[in-house]
N, C-alpha and C positions, 0 to 999 in steps of 0.2 A: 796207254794200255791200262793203269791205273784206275782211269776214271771210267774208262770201259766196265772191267771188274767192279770198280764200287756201285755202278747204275746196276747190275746185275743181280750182286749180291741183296741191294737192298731193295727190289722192285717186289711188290705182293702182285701187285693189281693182274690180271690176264691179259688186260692192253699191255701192259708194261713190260711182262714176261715175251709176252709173244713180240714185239717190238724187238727187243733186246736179243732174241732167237733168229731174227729178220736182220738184226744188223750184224750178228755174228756170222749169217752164213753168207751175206754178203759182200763182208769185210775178209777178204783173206786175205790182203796185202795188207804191212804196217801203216800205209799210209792212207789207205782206205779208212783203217779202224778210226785212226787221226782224223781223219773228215768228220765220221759220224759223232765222235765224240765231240768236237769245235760247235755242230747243231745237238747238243745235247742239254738243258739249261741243268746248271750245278743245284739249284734248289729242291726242283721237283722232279730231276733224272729222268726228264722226258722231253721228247722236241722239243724246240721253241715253238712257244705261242703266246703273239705279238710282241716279238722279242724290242727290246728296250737297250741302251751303251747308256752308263753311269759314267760319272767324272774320270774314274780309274783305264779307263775303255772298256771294262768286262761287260759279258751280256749276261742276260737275264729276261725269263718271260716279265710282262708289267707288275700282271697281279702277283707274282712271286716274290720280286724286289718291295710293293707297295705294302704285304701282307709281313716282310721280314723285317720289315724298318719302321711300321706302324707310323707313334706321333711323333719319333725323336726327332730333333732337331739335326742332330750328328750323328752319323752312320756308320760303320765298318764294313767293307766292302766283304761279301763272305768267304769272296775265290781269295783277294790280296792284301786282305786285313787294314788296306788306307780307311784313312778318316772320310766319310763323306761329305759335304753340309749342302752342296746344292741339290734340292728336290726336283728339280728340271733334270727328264731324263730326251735322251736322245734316239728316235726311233730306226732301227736298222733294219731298212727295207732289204738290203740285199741280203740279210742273213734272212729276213724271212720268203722272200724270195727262193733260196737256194734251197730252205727246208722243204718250199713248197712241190719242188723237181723232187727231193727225193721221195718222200712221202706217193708222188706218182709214180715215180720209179719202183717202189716197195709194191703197189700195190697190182704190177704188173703180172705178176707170179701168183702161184698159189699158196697161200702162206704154210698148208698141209704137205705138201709131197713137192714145192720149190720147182712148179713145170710152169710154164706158160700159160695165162689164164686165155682160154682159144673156146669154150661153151657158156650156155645160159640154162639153169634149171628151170625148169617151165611150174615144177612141183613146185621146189624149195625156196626158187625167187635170188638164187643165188649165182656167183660167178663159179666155176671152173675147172678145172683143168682134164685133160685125156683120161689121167688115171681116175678122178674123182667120179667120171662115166661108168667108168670098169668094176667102182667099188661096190659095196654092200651098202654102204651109205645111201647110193643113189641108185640103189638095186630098181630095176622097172618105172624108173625118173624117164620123162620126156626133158632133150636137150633142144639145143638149137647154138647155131653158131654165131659169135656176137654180134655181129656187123647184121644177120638176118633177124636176129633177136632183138637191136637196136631199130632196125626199122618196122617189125612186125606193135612193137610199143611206145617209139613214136608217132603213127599212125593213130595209135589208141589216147594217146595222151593227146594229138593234133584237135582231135574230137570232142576228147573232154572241156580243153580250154576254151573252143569255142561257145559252147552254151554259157562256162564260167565267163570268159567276156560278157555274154550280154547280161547274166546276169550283175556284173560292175558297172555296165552302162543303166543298169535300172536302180541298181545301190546309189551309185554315185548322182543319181536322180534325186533319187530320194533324202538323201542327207545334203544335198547341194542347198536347201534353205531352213536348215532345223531351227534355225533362231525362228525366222518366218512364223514355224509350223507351232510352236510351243506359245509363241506371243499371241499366236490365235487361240489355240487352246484357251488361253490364261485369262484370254478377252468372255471366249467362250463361258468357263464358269463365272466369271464376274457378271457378265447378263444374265445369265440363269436365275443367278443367286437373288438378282435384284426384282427380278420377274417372279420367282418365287414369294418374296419378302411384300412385294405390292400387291400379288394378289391372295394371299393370304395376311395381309394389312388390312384389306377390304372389308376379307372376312372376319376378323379381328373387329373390326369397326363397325360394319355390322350388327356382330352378336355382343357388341358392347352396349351400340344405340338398342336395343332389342330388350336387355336388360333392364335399361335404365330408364327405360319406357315404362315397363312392365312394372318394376320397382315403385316410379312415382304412381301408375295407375294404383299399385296396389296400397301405397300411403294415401293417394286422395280417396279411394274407394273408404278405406282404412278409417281414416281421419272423418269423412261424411258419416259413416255409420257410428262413431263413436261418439260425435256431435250429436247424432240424433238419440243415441243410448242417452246420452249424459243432459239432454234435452229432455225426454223421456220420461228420466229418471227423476227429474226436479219436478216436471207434472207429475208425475204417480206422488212425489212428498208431499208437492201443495194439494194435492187431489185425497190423501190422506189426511192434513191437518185441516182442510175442510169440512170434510165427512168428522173428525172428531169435534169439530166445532158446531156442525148442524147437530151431533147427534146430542152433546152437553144440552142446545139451545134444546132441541126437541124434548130431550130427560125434567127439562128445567119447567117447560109449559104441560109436559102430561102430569107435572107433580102442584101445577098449581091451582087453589082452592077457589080462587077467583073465578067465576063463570065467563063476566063479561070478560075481564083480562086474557082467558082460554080459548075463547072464541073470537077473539078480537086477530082480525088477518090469519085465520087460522084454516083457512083453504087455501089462498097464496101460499104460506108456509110449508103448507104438506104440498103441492104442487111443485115447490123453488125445493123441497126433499127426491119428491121421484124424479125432475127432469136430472140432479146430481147425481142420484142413483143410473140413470140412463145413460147418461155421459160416463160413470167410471163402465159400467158391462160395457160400451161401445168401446172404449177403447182401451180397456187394461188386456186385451188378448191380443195386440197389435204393438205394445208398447215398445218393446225386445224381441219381435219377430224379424228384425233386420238381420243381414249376415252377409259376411264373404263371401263371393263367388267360389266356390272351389274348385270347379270344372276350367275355370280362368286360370286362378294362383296356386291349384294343387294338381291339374291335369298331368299329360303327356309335354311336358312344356320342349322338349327335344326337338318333338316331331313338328308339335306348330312350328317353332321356330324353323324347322327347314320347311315345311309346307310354302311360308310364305318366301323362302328364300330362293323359291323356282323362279319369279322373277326376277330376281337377285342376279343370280348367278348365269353364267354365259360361257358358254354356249349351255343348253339345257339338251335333255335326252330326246332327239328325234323320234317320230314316228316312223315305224317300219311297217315295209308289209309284202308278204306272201308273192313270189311272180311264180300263175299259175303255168307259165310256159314251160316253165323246168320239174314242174311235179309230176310224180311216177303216178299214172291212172287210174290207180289205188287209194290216192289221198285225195279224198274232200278237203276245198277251203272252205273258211264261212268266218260271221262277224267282219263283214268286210276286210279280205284279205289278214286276219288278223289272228286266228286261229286254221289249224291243220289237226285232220283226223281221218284215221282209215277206214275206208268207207267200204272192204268187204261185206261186213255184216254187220248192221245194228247193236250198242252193246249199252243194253240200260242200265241204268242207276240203279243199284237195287232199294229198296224200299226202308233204308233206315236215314231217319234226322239226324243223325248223331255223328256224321260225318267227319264232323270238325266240335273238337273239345276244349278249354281250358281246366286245367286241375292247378294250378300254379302259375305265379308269375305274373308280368303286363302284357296285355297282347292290344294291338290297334287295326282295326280292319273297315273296310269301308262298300257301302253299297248305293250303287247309280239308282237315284228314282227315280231320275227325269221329271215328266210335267204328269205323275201320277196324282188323281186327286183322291185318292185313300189307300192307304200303306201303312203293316203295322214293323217293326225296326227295333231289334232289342236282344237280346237273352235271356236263355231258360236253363233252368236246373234240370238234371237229371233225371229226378221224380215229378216231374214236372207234369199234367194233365193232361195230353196233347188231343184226345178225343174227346166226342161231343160238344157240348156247349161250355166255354172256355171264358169261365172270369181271371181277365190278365191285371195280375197286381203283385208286387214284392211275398206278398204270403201263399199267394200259391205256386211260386216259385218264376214269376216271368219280373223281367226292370224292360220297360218297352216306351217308346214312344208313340204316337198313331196319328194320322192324317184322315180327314173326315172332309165330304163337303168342298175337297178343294184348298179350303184355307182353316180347318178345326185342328189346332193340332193340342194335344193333350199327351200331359205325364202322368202313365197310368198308375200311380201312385193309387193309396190306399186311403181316403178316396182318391181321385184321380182331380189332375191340378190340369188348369189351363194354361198354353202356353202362349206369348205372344212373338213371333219373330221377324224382324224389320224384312227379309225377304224370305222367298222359298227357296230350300235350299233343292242342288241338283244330284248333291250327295248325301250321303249321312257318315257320317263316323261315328266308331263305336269304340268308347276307350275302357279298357277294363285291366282292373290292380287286381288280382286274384286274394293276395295279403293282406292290401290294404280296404277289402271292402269296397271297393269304388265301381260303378258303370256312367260311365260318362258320354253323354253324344254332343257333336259337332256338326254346327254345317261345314262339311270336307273344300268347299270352296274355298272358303277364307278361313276355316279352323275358328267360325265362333263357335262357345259354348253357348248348348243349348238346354243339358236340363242333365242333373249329377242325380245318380241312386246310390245311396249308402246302405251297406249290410254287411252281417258275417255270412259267406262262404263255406261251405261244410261238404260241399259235392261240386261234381263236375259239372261246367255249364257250356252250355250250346250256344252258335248264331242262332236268333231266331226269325224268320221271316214271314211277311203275310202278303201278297200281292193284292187281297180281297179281291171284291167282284167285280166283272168286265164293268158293270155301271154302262149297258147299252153301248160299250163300244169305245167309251168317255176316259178308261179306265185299263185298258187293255196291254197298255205298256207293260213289260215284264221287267224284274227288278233284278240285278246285275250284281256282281259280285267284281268289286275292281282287283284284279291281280296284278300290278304292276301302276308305277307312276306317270306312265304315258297317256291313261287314259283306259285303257282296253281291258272291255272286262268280261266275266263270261255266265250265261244265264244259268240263273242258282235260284228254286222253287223249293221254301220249306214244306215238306209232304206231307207234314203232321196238321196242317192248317192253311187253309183256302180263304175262308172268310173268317 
């Protein structure tokens, strides 16, 4: 009775209280209470759980005994105050057993109003009793009677576990080789990584040899021209200390009194005077006209280098094209299958050159001539002349190149320079520095340089185009604006000049 009282007195918890409420009114006999107190653990004044027998034979839940006896070595038993030493505890199945019957016993009843738990709340998900029907509690609650309530939610639960089965049959699939799964993985990035690393090794290797190409060319080029400076250089000194040597001798015989001695080889003399005179004007304007390529060693060096990296590189961008089976009857193809346009109504160009401009910046653009045998290819300034009779040269604002005859091609420079080029090209390119002053063209084939205009920039400049004249037919080809690096380009006629 004692220990009855002390679990009661010292219980806070609402398990605890309510428990102890549950045993008191189940205990009316002395020997009842006796029971419930026997499954009571002295520690934690609540059932046993995983009840444990110490040396002494007292019980106790595990972690209760484990938690009051920490790391000592030697114990005091709490109920009988013996010494402990052995840490081997002894598991008492039938104490936990017997806690386990009343615990079901207890919870047979309604712990509220101590009636027989005989409903199920369908609201509140709860067990019980007649009167908990009748209450305010469960005022307008659907019940059901347990045994109907039991199989109305086993049926439900029957249901559930089957999808949850398969789905452990497809879990347990899938984790049944996870080493498998991750070892591939692992393999996975590791080729990645090395297919990564090789094909940009290549390209690495590539734009290494590329460099170091272009480097030595630009040392040999370098080193030639500077040869020929410094070659050059020592004829114009010896070509100077000769001329000062003719002109001494010359000073020396127009000051001499001697007739015959003045006239003596005194036509060869002034002859071996003018052909030296003839020899430095032939070649003192030629001397230091050598120089870097610049459209080479100061271009777009980016682009060439990827221009020629189209054969490089693998796979390269396919050609596409247009399947007119699938277009709406509205849209025109054209440019063999390579262009689409809606073909309600005609919609022209309107009448301005100016379409496309640079004010800034490097811009690179390129245009198809084909096997045109005169074409002019360049840009124009803003105030540029565009009507009448049109002299193209840097001062009146055009940098152009032009194709005559089939094979004349000239850098309309001021005056205009002849140009010689190992083939014809089928493109042109057109490299312009806004900043740096620069118009540079390319055969777009192979990205030779073919002829650099230097100037300052002060206004906006234009493509400029010339398709000239049909030339009987010879000539007829129209010139091309390429948009794209597949090839495909689309017909562009500068308006401001024909011929």
């Amino acid at each position: 009775l004692c220990l009855v009282l002390r679990m009661c007195s010292t219980s806070h918890t609402g398990n605890v209280v309510h428990l102890s409420n549950q045993l008191f009114t189940h205990c009316e006999l002395p020997e009842k209470k006796l029971l419930f107190t026997e499954l009571t653990c002295p520690l934690c004044v609540e059932l046993f759980k995983d009840p444990v027998m110490v040396e002494c034979g007292h019980n106790f839940c595990r972690i209760c005994i484990d938690k009051a006896r920490g790391t000592q070595d030697s114990f005091t038993c709490p109920d009988c105050k013996e010494v402990l030493t052995d840490r081997r505890y002894t598991t008492n199945r039938a104490l936990a057993n017997l806690v386990k019957k009343t615990k079901a016993r207890l919870t047979e009843n309604c712990p509220e109003h101590d009636e027989r738990l005989k409903l199920y709340c369908k609201d509140d998900g709860t067990l019980g009793c007649v009167i908990c029907r009748d209450s305010l509690k469960h005022a307008s609650h659907n019940f059901l009677p347990i045994l109907d309530a039991v199989g109305v939610y086993r049926e439900e639960l029957v249901a559930i576990v089957s999808p949850l089965e398969d789905s452990l049959k497809v879990t347990e699939q899938l984790t049944s080789q996870p080493n498998e799964k991750i070892t591939q993985h692992k393999h996975n990035i590791s080729e990645y990584k090395s297919h990564i690393e090789l094909q940009f090794e290549k390209l690495h290797n590539f734009l290494k040899e590329k460099e170091q190409k272009l480097l030595e060319q630009l040392q040999q080029h370098g080193d030639s021209v500077l040869k020929q400076m410094e070659e050059n250089l020592v004829k114009m000194q010896e070509n100077r200390d000769n001329i000062k040597q003719t002109i001494a001798v010359a000073n020396e015989r127009v000051n001499d009194k001697d007739s015959i001695t003045f006239l003596t080889d005194i036509k060869s003399f002034i002859e071996k005077c003018l052909a030296q005179q003839q020899d430095v004007i032939s070649s003192g304007n030629t001397l230091l006209s050598k120089d870097l390529c610049q459209g080479t060693f100061k271009g777009p060096l980016q682009f060439i280098v990827w221009k020629q990296m189209k054969d490089f590189i693998v796979p390269y961008l396919s050609p596409m094209m247009l399947d007119p089976s699938t277009a709406h009857p509205n849209l025109l193809l054209f440019d063999g299958l390579t262009s689409v346009k809606y073909g309600d109504a005609k919609l022209p160009l309107p009448d301005n050159p100016k379409r496309f401009s640079f004010e800034s910046g490097r811009h690179y653009w390129e245009v198809a001539v084909g096997d045109k045998t005169a074409r002019d290819v360049g840009m124009a300034s803003e105030s540029s002349n565009r009507k009448g009779k049109i002299k193209l040269n840097p001062k009146n604002g055009y940098w152009a190149i032009w194709l005559r005859n089939g094979n004349a091609y000239k850098a309309l420079e001021f005056p205009s320079k002849a140009l010689v080029l190992a083939n014809k090209p089928k493109k042109i390119g057109v490299y312009t520095d806004y900043e740096g002053g620069q118009v540079s063209f390319y055969s777009a084939d192979d990205m030779t340089a073919i002829y650099t205009f230097n100037a300052t920039f002060t206004e906006k400049l234009y493509p400029y185009l010339s398709p000239f004249l049909h030339d009987s037919g010879r000539n007829a080809e129209p010139l091309c604006l390429v948009h794209n690096q597949s090839g495909a380009c689309h017909k562009f006629i500068f308006v401001g000049r024909v011929c």
